[in-house]
N, C-alpha and C positions, 0 to 999 in steps of 0.2 A: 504493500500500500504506500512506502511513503517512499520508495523509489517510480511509482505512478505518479504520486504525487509532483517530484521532483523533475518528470519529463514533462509535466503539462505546464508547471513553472516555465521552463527553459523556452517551452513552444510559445506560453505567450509573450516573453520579453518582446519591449518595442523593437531593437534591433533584428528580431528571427522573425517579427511578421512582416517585412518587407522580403523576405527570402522566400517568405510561405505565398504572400501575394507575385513573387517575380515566378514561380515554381509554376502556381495557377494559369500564367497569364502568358509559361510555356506552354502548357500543356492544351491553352488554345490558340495555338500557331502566334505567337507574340514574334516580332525581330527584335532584332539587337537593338536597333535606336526607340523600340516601344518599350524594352525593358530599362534604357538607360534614361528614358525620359520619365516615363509613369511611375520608376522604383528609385530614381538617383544612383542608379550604381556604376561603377565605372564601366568601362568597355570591356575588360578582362573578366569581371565578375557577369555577366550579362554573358560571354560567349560560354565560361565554365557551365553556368546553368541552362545554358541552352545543349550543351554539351552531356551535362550529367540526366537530364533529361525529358531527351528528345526522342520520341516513344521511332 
């Protein structure tokens, strides 16, 4: 229980929900400049997760 605990913490920090909405926002055909725009993230982070995945 309080290692469930402890993952839902992690999942909602402000910093992982820009990761969980950039994840989303692969997984409905997003590009690189949609995710670097809509999430702030740099271009290297944007093609990682497009990278990790890209179904």
């Amino acid at each position: 229980k309080t290692q469930e605990n402890q993952v839902n913490l992690v999942a909602c920090a402000p910093e992982n929900r820009i990761y969980t909405r950039a994840t989303i926002m692969v997984e409905l055909g997003a590009s690189i400049e949609e995710l670097m725009s809509e999430c702030e993230l740099a271009r290297a982070e944007a093609e990682l997760l497009l990278n990790l995945h890209r179904i």
